[in-house]
VOVO-446706 format. One record per residue: residue number from 1; x, y, z of N, C-alpha, C in turn. Coordinates in Angstrom, 3 decimals, always signed. Atoms other than C-alpha are relative to their C-alpha. Example, Ala and Ser with C-alpha at 12.3 -4.5 7.8 and 13.67 -1.06 7.14 Angstrom:
// residues 2
  resi    n_east   n_north      n_up   ca_east  ca_north     ca_up    c_east   c_north      c_up
     1    +0.890    -1.190    +0.000   +12.300    -4.500    +7.800    +0.900    +1.200    +0.000
     2    -0.820    -1.190    -0.060   +13.670    -1.060    +7.140    -0.770    +1.090    +0.730
This chain:
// residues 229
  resi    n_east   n_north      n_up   ca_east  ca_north     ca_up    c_east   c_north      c_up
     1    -0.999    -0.309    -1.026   -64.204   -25.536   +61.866    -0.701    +0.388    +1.302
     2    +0.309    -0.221    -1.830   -65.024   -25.518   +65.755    +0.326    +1.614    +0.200
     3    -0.771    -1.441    -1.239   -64.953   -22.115   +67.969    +1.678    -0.352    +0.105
     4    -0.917    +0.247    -0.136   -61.921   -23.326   +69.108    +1.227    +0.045    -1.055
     5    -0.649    +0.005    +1.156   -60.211   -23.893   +65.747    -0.090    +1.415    -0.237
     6    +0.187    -1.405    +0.251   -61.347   -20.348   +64.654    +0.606    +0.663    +1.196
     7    -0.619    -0.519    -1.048   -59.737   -19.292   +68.011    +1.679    -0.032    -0.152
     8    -1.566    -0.252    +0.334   -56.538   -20.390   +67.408    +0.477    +0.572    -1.453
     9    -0.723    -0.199    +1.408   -56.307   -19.647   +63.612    +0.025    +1.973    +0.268
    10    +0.016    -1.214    +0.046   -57.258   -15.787   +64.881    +1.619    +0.497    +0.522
    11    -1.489    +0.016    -0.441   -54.280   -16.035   +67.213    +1.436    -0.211    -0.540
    12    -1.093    -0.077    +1.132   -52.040   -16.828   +64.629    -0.005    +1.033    -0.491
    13    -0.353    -1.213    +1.101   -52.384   -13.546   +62.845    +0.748    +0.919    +0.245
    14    -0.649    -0.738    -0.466   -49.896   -11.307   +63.226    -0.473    +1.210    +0.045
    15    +0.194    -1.664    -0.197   -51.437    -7.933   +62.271    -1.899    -0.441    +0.284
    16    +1.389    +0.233    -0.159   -55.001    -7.062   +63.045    -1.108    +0.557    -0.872
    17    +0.244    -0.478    +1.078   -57.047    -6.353   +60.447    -1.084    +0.877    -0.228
    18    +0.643    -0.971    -0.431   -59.195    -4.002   +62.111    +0.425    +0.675    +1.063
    19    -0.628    -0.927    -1.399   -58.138    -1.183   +64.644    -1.454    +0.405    +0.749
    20    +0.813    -0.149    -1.372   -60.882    -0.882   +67.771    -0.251    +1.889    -0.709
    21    +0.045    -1.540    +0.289   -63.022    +2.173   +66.624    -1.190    +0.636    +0.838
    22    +0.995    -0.417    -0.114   -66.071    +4.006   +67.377    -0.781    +1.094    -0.898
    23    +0.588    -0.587    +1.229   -68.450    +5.218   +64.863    -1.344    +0.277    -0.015
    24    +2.083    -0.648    -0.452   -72.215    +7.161   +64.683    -0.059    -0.094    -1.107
    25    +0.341    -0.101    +1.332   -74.403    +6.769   +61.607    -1.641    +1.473    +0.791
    26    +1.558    -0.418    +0.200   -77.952    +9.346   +61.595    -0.681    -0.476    -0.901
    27    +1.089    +1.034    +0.514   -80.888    +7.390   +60.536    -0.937    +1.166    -0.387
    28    +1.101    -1.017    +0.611   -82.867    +9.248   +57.808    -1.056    -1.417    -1.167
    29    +0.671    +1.179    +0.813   -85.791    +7.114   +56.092    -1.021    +1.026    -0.894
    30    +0.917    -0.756    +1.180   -87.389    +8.752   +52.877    -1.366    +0.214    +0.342
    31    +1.394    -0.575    +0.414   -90.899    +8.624   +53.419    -0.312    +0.902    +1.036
    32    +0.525    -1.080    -1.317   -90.676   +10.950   +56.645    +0.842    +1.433    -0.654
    33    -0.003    -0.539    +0.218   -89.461   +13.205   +54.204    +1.904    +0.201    -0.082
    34    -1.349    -0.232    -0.393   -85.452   +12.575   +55.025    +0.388    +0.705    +0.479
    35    -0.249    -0.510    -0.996   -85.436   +13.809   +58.262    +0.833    -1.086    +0.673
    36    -1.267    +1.270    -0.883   -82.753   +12.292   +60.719    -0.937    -0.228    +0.967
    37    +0.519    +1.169    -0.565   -84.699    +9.630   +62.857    +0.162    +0.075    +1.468
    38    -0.944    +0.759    -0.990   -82.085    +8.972   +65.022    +1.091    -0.121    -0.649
    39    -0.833    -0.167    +0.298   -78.751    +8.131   +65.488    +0.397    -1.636    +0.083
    40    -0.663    +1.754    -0.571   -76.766    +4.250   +65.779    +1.613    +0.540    +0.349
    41    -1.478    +0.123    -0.458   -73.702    +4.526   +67.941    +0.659    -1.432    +0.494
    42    +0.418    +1.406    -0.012   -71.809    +1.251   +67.631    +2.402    +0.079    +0.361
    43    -1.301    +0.470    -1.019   -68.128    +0.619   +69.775    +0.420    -1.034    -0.586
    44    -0.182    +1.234    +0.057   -65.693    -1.743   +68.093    +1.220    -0.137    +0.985
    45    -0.582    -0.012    -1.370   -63.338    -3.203   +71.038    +1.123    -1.598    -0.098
    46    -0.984    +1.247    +0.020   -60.239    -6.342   +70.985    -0.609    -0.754    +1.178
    47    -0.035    +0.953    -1.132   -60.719    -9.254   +72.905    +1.105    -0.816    +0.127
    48    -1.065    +1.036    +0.069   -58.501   -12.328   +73.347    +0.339    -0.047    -1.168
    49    -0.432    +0.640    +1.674   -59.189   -13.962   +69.901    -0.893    +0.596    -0.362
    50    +1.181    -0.574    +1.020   -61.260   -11.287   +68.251    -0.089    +1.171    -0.108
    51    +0.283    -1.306    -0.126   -63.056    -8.539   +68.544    -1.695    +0.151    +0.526
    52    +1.030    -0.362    -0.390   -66.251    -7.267   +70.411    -0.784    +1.102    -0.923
    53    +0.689    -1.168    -0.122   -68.871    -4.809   +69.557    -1.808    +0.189    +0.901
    54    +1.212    -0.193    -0.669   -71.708    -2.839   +71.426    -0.266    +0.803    -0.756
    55    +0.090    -0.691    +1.008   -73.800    -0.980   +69.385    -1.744    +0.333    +0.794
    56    +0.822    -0.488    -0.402   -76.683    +1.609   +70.562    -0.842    +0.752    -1.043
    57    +0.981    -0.633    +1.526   -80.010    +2.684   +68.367    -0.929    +1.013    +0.879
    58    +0.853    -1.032    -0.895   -81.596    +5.916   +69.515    -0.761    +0.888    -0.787
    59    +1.335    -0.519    +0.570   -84.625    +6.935   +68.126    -0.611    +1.176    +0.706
    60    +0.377    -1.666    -0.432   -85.903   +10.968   +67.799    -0.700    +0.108    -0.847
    61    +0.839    -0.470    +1.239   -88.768   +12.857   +66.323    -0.886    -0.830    +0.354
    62    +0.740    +1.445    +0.333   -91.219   +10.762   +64.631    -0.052    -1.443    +0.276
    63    +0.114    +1.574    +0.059   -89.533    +7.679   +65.053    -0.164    -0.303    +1.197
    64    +0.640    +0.378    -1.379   -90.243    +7.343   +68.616    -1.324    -0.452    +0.009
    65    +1.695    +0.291    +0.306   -93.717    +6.733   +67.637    +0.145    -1.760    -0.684
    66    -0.338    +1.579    +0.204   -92.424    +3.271   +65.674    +0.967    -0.383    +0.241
    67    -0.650    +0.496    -0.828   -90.064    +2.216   +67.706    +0.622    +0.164    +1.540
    68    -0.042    -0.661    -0.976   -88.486    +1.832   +70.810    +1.297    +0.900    +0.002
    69    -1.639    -1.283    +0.648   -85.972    +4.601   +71.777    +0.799    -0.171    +0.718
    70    -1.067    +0.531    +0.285   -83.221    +2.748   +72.509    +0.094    -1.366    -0.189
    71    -0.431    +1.363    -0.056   -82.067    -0.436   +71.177    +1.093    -0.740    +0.050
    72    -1.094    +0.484    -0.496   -79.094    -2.134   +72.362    +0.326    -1.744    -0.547
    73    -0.772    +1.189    +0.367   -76.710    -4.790   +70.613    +0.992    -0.454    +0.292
    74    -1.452    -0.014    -0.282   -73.988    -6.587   +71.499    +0.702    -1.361    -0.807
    75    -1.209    +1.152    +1.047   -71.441    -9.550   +69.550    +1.182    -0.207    -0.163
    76    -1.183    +0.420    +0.245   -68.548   -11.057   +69.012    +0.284    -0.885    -1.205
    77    -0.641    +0.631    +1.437   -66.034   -12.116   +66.111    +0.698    -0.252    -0.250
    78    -1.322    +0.083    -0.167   -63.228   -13.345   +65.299    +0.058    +0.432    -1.792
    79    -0.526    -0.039    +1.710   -61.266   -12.883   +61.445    +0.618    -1.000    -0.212
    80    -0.786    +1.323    +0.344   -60.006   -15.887   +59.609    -0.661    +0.281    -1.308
    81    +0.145    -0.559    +1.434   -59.173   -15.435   +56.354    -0.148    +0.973    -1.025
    82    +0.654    -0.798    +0.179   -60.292   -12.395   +56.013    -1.528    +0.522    +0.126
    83    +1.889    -0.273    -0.188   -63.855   -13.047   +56.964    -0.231    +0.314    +1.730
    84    +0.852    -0.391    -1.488   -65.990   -11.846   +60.057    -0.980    -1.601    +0.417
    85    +0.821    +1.491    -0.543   -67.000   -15.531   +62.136    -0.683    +0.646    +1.401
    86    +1.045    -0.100    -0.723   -69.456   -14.634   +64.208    +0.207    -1.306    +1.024
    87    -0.074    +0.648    -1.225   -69.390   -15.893   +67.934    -1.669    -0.140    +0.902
    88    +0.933    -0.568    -1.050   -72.327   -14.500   +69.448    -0.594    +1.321    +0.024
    89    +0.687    -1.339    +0.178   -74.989   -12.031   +69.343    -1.188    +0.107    +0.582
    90    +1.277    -0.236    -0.904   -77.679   -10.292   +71.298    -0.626    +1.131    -0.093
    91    +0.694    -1.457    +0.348   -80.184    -7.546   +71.335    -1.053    +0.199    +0.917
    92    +0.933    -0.116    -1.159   -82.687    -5.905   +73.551    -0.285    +1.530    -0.078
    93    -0.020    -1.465    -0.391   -83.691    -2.862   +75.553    +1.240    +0.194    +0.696
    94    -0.688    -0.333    -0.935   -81.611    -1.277   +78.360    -0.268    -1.194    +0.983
    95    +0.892    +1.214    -1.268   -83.520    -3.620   +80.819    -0.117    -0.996    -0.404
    96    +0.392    +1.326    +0.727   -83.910    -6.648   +78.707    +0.905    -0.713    -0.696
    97    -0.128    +0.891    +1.206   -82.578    -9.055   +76.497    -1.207    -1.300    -0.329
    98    +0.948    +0.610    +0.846   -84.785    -9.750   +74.057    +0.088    -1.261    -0.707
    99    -0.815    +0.667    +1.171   -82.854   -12.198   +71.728    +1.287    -0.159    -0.022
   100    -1.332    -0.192    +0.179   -79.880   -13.784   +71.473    +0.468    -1.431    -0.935
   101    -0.324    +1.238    +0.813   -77.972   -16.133   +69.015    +1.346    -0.921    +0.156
   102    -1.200    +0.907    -0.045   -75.285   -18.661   +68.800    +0.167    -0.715    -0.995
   103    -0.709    +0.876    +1.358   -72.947   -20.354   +66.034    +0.238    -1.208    +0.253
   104    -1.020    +1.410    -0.221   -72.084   -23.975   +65.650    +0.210    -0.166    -2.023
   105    -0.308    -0.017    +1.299   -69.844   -23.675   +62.556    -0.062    -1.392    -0.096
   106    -0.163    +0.800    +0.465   -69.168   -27.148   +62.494    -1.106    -1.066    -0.285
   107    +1.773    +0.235    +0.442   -73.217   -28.174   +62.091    -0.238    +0.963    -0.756
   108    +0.980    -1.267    +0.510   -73.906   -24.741   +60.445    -0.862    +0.586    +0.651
   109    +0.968    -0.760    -0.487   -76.040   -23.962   +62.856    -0.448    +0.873    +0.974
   110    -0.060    -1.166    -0.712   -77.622   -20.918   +64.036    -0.986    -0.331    +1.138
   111    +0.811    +0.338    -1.745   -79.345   -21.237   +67.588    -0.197    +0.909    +0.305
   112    +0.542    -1.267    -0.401   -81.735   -18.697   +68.651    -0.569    -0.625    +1.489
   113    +0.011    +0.396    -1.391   -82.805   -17.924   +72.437    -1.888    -1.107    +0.189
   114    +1.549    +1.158    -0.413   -86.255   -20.078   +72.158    +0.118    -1.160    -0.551
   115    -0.954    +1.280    +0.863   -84.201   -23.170   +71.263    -0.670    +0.182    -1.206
   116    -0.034    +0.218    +1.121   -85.224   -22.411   +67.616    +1.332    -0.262    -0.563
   117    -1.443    +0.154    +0.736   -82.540   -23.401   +65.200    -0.305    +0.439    -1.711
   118    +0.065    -0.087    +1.294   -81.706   -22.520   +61.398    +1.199    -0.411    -0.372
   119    -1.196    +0.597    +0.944   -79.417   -23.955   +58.880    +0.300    +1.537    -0.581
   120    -0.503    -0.933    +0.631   -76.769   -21.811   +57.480    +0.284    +0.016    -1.455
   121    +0.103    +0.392    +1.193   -76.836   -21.247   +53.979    +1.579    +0.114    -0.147
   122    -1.798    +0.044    +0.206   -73.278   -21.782   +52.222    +0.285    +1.440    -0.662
   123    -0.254    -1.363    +0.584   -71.833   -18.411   +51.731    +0.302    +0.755    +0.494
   124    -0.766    -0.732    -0.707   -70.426   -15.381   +53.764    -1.291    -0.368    +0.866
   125    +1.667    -0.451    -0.832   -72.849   -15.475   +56.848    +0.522    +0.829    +1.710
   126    -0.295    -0.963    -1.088   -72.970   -12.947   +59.249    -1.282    +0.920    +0.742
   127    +0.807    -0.708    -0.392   -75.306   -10.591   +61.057    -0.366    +1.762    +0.210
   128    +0.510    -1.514    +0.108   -76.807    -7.507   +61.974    +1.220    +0.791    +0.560
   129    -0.268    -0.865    -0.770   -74.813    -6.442   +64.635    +1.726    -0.028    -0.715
   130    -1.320    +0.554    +0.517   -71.223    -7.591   +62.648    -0.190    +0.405    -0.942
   131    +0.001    -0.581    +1.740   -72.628    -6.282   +59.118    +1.044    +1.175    -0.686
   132    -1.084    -1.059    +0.837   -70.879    -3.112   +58.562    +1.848    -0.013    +0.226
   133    -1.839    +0.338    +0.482   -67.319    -4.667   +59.514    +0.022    -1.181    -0.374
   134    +0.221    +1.247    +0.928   -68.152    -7.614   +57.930    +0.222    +0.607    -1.646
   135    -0.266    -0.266    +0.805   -68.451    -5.520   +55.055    +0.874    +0.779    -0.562
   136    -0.924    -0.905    +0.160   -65.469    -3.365   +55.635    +1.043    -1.075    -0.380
   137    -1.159    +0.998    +0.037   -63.331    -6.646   +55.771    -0.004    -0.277    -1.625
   138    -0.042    +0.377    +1.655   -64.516    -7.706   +51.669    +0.606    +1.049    -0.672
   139    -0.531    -0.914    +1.470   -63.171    -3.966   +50.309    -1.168    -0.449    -1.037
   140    +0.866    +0.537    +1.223   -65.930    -4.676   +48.029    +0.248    -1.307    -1.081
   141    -0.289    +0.800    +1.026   -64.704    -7.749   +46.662    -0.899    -1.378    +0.343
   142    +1.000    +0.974    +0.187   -67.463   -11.070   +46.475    +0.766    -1.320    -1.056
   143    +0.200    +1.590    +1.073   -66.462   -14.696   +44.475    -1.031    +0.417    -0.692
   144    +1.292    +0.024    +0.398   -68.875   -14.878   +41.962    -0.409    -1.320    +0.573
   145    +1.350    +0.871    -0.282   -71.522   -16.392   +42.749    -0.679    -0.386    +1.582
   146    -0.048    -0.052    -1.546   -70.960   -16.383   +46.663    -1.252    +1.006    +0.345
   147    +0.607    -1.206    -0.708   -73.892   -14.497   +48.717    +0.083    +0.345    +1.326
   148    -0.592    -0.725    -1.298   -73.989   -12.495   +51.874    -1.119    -0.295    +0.543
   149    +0.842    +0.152    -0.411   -76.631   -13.701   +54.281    +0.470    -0.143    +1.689
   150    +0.142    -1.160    -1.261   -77.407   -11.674   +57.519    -1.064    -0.325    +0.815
   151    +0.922    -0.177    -1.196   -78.887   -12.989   +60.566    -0.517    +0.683    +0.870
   152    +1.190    -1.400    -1.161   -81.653   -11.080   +62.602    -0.757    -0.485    +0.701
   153    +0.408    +0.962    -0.987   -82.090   -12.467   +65.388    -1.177    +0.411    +1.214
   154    +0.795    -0.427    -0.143   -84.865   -10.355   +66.250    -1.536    -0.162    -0.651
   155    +1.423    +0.381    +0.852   -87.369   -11.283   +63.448    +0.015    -1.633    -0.386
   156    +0.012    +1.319    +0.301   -85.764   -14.695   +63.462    +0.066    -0.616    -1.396
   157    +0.079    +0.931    +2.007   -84.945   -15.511   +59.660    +1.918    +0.416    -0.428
   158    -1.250    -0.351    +0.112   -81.632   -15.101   +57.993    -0.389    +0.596    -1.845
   159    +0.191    -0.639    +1.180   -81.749   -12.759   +54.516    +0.807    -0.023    -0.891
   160    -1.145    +0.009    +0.659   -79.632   -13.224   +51.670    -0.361    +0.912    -0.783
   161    -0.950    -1.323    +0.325   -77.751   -10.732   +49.540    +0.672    -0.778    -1.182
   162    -1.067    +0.005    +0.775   -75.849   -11.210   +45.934    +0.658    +1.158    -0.671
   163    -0.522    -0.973    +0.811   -73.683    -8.781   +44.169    -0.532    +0.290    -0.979
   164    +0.395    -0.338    +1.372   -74.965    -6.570   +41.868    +0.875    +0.332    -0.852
   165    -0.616    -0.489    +0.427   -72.595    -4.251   +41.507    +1.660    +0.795    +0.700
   166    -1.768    -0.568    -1.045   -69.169    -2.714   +42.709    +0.802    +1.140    -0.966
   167    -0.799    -1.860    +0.707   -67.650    +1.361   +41.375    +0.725    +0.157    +1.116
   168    -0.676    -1.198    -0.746   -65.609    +3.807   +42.997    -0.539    +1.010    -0.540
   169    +0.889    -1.526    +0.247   -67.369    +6.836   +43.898    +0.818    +0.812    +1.127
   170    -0.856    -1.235    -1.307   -65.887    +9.885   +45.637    -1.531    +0.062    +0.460
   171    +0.762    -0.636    -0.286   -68.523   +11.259   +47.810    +0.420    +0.892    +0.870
   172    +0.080    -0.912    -1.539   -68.936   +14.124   +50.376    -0.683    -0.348    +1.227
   173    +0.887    +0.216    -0.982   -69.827   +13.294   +53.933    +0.717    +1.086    +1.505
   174    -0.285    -1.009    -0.940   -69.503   +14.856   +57.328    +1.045    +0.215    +0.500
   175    -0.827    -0.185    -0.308   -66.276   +13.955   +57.650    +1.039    +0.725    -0.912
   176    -0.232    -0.832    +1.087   -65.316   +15.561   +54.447    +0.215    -1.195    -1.160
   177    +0.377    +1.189    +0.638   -64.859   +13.577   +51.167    +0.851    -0.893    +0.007
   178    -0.879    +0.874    -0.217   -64.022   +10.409   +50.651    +0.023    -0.954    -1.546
   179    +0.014    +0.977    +1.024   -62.893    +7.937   +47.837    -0.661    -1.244    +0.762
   180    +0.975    +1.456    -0.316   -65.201    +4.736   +48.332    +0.063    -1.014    -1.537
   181    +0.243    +1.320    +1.077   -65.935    +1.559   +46.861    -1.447    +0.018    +0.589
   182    +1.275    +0.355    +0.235   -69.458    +1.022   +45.968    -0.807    -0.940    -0.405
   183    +0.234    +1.375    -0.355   -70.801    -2.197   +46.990    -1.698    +0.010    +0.097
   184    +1.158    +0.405    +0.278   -74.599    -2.916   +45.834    -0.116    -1.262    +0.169
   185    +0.244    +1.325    -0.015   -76.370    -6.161   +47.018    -1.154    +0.329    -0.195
   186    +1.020    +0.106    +0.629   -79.065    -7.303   +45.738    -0.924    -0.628    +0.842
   187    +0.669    +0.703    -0.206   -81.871    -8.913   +47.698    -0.576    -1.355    -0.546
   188    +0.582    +1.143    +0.736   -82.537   -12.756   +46.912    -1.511    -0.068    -0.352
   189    +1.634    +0.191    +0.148   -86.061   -13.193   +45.309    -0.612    +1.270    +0.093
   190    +0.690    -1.174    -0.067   -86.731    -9.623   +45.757    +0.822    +1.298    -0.376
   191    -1.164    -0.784    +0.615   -84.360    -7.731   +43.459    -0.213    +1.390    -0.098
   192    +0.213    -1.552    -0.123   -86.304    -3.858   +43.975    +0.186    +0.137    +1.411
   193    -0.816    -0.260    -1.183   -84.472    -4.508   +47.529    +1.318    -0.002    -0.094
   194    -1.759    -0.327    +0.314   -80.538    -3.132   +47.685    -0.067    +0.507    +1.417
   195    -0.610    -0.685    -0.919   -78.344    -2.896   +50.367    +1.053    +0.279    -0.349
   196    -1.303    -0.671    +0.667   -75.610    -0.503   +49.473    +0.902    +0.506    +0.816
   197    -1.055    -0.739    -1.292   -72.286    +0.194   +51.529    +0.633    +0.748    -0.751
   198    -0.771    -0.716    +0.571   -70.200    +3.185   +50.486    +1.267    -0.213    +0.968
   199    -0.844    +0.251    -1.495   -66.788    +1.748   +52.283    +1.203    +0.731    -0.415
   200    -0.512    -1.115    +0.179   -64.413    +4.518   +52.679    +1.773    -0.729    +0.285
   201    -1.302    +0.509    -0.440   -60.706    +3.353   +51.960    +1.198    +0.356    +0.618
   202    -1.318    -0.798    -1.153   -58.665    +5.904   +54.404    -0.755    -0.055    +0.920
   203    +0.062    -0.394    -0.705   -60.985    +4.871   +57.096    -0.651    -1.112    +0.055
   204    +0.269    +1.275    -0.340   -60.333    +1.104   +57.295    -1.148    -0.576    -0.954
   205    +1.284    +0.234    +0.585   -62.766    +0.362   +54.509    -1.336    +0.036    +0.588
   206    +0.865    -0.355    -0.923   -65.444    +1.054   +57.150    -1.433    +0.591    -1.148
   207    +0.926    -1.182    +1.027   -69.044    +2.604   +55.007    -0.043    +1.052    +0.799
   208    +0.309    -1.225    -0.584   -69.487    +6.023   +55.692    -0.762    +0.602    -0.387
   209    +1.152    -0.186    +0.506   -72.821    +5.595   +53.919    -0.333    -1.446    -0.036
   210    +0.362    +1.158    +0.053   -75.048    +2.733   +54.349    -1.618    +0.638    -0.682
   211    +1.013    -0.705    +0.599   -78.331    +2.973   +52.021    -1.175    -1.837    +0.554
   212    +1.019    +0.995    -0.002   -81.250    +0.122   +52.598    -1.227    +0.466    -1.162
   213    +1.799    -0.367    +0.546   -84.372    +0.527   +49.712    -0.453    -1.267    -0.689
   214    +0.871    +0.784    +0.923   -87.027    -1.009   +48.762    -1.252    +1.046    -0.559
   215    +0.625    -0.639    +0.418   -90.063    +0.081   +47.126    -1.003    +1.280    +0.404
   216    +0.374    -0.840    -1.006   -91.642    +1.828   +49.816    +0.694    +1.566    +0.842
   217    -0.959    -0.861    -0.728   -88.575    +3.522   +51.081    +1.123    -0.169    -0.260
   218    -1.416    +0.220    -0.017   -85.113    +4.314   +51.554    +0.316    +0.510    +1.330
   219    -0.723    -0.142    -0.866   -83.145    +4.072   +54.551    +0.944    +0.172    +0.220
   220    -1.547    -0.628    +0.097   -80.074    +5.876   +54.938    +0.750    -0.068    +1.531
   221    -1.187    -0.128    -1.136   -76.892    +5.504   +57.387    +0.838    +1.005    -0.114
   222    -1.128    -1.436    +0.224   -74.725    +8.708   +57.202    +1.149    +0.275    +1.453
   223    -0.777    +0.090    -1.094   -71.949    +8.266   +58.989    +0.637    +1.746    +0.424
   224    +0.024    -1.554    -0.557   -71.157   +11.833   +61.690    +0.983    +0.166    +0.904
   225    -1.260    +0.607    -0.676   -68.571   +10.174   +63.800    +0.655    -0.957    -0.440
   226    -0.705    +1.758    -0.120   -65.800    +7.917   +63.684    +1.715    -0.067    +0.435
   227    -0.962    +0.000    -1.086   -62.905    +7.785   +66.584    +0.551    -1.364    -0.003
   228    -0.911    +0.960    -0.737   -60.048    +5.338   +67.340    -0.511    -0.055    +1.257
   229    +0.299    -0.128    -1.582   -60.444    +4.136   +70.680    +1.054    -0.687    +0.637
């Protein structure tokens, strides 16, 4: 299906199946002892046929030392079907753009800013900056056999993802607790990698815990905000 096609099928929908929010995670990574990092503040916003987001990474402490301290994203999406179609995505400093990508659903293909190109594998595909309402839109639910593969258009590759597993877990977080669905993916070819969303179902299925590990580490999202806008 064309942009265009995906344009009008969004416009057909009567309700919207996300409400325009704004949401902070603090970035704690195990081997610095699970200290908070930093923070990701990330704006979601309506457009015509979609939905925008800008999304800001601000690095404290230690992590200023490996990385820079701020990194700035921005993208667009529309919903059809229930899925997140990716329009467009970019990333940088304040001063820069570093990277940026583009869809052609009806080739599959992903177009990065140094005319590289990649084929899309068949299966949910989505990205960095679209991931955590990409994964608010599934409620934890996957086809078997379907995987989730997440362009990064910064290191230039695209990563796939299958279901491991899927619970309901209450947890406690800063906003106080919440019933969740507990959505484990698995890393393709490298199964002691999990990315885990805890997506909180009184708050738009949204995670209000995002976990990344591999053997080295664990990287935690802890969500500290999260506003209508």
């Amino acid at each position: 299906m064309s942009n265009n096609g995906h344009s009008q099928a969004i416009a057909a929908n009567v309700a919207a199946p996300l409400e325009p929010v704004s949401i902070e995670y603090k970035i704690r990574i195990s081997k610095f002892g699970n200290a908070t990092l930093g923070k990701v503040q990330s704006q979601l916003t309506n457009t015509e046929t979609g939905y925008a987001i800008k999304s800001v990474t601000k690095a404290q402490g230690m992590a200023l030392l490996l990385m820079q301290s701020n990194i700035q994203e921005s993208c667009e999406f529309e919903v059809v079907d229930g899925r997140a179609i990716a329009r467009n995505y970019s990333g940088g400093t304040v001063d820069e753009t570093q990277y940026s990508v583009d869809y052609d659903w009806e080739k599959r293909k992903v177009s990065l800013s140094d005319q590289e190109s990649l084929d899309m594998p068949q299966g949910y595909v989505v990205d960095n900056c679209i991931m955590w309402f990409a994964a608010a839109l599934l409620k934890g639910e996957l086809p078997d056999g379907e995987g989730v593969y997440i362009v990064d258009g910064k290191s230039k590759r695209i990563r796939g993802y299958k279901l491991r597993s899927t619970q309901e877990e209450r947890i406690a977080t800063p906003l106080g607790d919440r019933d969740t669905i507990k959505m484990v993916l698995e890393r393709e070819l490298r199964p002691n990698r999990t990315l885990t969303f805890w997506l909180s179902k009184i708050d738009q299925y949204l995670p209000v815990r995002i976990e990344e590990s591999r053997k080295s580490r664990t990287t935690t999202f802890e969500i500290s905000e999260l506003n209508k806008v």
